[in-house]
N, C-alpha and C positions, 0 to 999 in steps of 0.2 A: 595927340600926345604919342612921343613914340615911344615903345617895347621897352620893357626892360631886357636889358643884359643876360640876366639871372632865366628869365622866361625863355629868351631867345635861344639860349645853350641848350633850357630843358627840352626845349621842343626838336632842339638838333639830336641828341642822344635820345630822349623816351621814345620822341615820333618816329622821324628818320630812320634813325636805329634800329633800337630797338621792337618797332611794330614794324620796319621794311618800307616805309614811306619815303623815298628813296628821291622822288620828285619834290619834299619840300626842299632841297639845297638850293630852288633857282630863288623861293621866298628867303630862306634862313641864311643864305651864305653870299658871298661878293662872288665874280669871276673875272676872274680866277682868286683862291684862295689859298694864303699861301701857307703851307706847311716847314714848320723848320723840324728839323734832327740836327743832333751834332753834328757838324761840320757840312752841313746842307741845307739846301732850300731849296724847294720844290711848288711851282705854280699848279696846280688841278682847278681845271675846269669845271662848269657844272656837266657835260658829259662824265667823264672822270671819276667825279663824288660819286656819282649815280651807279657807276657800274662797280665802283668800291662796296657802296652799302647793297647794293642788290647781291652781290656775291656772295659778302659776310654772311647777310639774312637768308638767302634760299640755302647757298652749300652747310653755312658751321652753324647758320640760328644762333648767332651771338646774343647777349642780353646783359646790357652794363649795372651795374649795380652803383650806386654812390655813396662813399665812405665819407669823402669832406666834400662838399660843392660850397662856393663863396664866391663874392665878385662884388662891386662895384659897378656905375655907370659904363663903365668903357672895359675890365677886366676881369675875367671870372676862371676861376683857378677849380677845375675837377682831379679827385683822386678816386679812382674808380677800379672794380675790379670786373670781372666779364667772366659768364658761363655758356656752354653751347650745346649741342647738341651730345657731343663726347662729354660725360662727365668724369671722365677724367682728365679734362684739358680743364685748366686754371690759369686766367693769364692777369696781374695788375698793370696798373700805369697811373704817371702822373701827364694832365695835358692843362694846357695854361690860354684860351680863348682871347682874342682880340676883338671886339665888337664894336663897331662904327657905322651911323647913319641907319642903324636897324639890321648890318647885317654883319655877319662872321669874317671877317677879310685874314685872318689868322692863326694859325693852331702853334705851340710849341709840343713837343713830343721828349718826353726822356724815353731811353729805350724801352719797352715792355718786358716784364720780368715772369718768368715764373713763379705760382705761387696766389698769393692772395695778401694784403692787406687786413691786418686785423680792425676787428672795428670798437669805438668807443663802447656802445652796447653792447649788453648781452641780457639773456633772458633766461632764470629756472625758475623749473617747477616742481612741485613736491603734489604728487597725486593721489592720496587713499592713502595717504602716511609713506609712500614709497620713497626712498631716498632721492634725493635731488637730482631732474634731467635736465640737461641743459636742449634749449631749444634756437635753432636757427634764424633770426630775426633782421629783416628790412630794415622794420622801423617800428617807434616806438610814442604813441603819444599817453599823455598821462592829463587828470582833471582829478579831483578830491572824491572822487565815486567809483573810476569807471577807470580804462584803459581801451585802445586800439593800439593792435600790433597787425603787420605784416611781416609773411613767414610765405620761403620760397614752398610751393609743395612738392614735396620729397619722400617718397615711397617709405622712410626710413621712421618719419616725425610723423606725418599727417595724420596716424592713425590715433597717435595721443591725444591731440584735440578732437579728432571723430568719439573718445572717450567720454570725450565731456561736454557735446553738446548732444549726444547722441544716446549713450550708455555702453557699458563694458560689450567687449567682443565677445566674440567665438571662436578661436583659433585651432584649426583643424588641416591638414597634411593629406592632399590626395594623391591618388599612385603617380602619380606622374612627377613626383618630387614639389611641388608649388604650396606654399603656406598661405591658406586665408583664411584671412582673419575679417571677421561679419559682423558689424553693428548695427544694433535695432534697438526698438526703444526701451530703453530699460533705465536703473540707477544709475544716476551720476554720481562721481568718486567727490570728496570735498578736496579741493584744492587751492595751494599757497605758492604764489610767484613774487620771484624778487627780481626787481628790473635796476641791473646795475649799469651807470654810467659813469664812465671816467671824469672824475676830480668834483665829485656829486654824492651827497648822502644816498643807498641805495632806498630804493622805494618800494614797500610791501604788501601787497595787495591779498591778506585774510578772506577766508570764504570765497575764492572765485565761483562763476558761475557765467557760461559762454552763452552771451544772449544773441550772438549771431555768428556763422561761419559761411563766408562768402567763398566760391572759388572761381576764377573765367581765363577761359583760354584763347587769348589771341591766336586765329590761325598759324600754326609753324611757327608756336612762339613758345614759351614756357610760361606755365601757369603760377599764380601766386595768391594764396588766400587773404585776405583781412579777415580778421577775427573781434570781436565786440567786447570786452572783459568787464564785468561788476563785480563788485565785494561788497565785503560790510563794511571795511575802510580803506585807505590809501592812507600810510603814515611812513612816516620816514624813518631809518634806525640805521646807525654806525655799526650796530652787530649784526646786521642779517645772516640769515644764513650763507656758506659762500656760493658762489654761483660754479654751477658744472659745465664744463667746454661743450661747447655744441657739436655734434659728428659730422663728418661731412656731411653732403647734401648731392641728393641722386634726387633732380629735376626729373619731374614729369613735363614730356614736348608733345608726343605723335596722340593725336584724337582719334579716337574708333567708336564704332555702335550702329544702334537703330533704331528705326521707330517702327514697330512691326502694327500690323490694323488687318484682322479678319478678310481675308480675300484678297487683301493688295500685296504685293510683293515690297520684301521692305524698304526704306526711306536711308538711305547713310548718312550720317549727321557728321558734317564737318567739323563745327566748333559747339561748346555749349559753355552755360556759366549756372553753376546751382548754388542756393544761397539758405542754409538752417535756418530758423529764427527759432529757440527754446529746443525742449527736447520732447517735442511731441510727435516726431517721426514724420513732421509734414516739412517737406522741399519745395521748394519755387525755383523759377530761373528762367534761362530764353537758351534756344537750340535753333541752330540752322542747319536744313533737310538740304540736300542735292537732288532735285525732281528734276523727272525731261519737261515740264509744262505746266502752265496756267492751271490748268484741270488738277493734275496731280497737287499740286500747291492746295485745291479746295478739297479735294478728297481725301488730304492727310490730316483735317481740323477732326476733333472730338480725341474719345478717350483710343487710346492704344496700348501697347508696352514699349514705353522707353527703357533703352539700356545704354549706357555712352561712358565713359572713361578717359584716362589718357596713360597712356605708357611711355616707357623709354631703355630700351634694351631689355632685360630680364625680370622689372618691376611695374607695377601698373596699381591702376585705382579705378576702382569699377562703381558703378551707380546703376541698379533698376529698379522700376518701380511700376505699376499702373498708372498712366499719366493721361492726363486731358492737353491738347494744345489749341491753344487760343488765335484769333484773329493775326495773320502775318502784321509783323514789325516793317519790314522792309525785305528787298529781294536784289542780287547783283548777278549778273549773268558771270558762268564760269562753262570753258571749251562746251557752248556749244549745247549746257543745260543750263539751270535755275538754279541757284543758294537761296536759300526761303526761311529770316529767321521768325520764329514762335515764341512767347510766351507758354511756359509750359506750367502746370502745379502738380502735388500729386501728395494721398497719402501713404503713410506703413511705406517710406521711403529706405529701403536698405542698401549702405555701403559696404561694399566687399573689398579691402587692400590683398591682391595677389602680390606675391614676392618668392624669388627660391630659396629661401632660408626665414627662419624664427626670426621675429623681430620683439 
């Protein structure tokens, strides 16, 4: 049975794309593929595509978002917006896919505009009584209990939801001009979200309570939470509160840290992914160590200090803890050393948001 249409595109854009997999266009795409613009047509090889996405994703670290995706057996119509490494570059577009025999033989292209694409949803939240924040959101599912949302992490927002699976911060100014702000375990604030959707009753979600917050960072990629959401109900109401505009959004891309261990010199951790579950101050998740060897890989298991984060120009989100690592996951060779990821756990897990300015 072959692919759908609909699969075939996402795997062009999520994969290709967005993760820099850059070799799926000989499986996803014809060759040559043709690209239209106004008043042109353009054949690209699979050479070509290849050195297209490899560009995008090592130099600008694109990452496409999707506003509308739809299609049929044979056409599938994307309006997408894309963020990059510069958060202050903003680009949309609409592109219009031709898919045949399983593979891509067609792109149509309007020209790319500045800017962004507003989206159907949106998402606020009302925190400890505090007036209505509007919150930056992916995506959005809903069930008669519960909710899942995805939300870009952004130095700006992340620390609201660190409010409320975690408990109130610490916000403190050290000389050097930098505001951080320290969550540990403590009360959570009672909180109300209204999840509005264009040409839809808004949907109200009483008593929230973050029964998980996931984060993971694709190498040289920008990271995105999912979040868990329960309440007491989910009811629908014409009067909801209104919803507040979301602020921009300052992506976190570039990974830093370590895994420091009694005697050995530390371990740098490429990529990691840490996941809440309740607010008992215990984190889990997987971390990949850059060792020169075999040996090194065995001598980095048991308890050490992890510290790991990601930043992006003047803002950053930091994670350390006392952490154990677990039995290697798998290993890829990188110049010449070892990528080695782990299973890591740990308790009295504290998140620190650095930033230059109050948030």
């Amino acid at each position: 049975m072959s692919r759908r249409a609909l699969d075939i595109v996402t795997d062009y854009v999520m994969k290709a794309w967005n993760e820099g997999k850059a070799e799926l266009v000989r499986e996803l795409c014809a060759d040559p593929i043709i690209r239209h613009d106004p008043n042109s047509r353009v054949p690209l090889s699979h050479d070509e595509q290849e050195a297209r996405i490899r560009h995008s994703y090592d130099d600008l670290k694109t990452v496409f978002e999707n506003v509308v995706f739809y299609g049929d057996d044979e056409y599938v119509t994307l309006v997408w917006n894309v963020t990059g490494s510069d958060p202050n570059w903003k680009l949309c577009g609409i592109e219009i896919f031709h898919v045949e025999n399983g593979r891509i033989t067609e792109v149509w292209n309007l020209p790319y505009a500045n800017g962004r694409w507003s989206m159907s949803r949106s998402l606020s939240g009302q925190v400890g009584g505090s007036p209505a924040l509007g919150f930056p959101i992916l995506d959005v599912e809903t069930s008669d209990d519960s909710a899942k949302v995805t939300v870009p992490v952004d130095a700006r927002n992340i620390g609201r939801w660190l409010e409320l699976v975690i408990g109130q911060a610490e916000t403190v100014e050290d000389g050097d001009g930098l505001w951080r702000h320290r969550f540990a375990p403590g009360s959570i604030p009672p909180a109300r979200f209204v999840v509005s959707d264009a040409g839809s009753p808004a949907v109200v979600i009483d008593d929230v309570r973050v029964d998980r917050l996931s984060m993971e960072l694709v190498p040289s990629a920008v990271v995105n939470a999912s979040i868990d959401l329960s309440g007491r109900a989910l009811s629908q109401a014409n009067d909801a509160t209104a919803v507040a505009p979301a602020p921009d959004v300052v992506r976190l891309a570039q990974t830093f840290g370590t895994f420091d261990l009694p005697g050995e010199p530390p371990y740098p951790v490429i990529d990691a992914m840490i996941l809440f579950e309740g607010a008992q101050g215990q984190a889990r998740g997987q971390v990949t160590l850059r060792v020169r060897s075999a040996q090194d890989a065995e001598r980095s298991l048991g308890a050490g200090r992890l510290s790991f984060g990601w930043r992006q120009g003047d803002f950053s989100l930091h994670f350390e803890a006392e952490a154990s690592l677990g039995n290697a996951i798998k290993a890829r060779r990188a110049d010449g050393e070892i990528d080695v990821s782990f299973p890591w756990g740990a308790e009295n897990m504290v998140a620190t948001l650095i930033n230059d300015r109050a948030s």
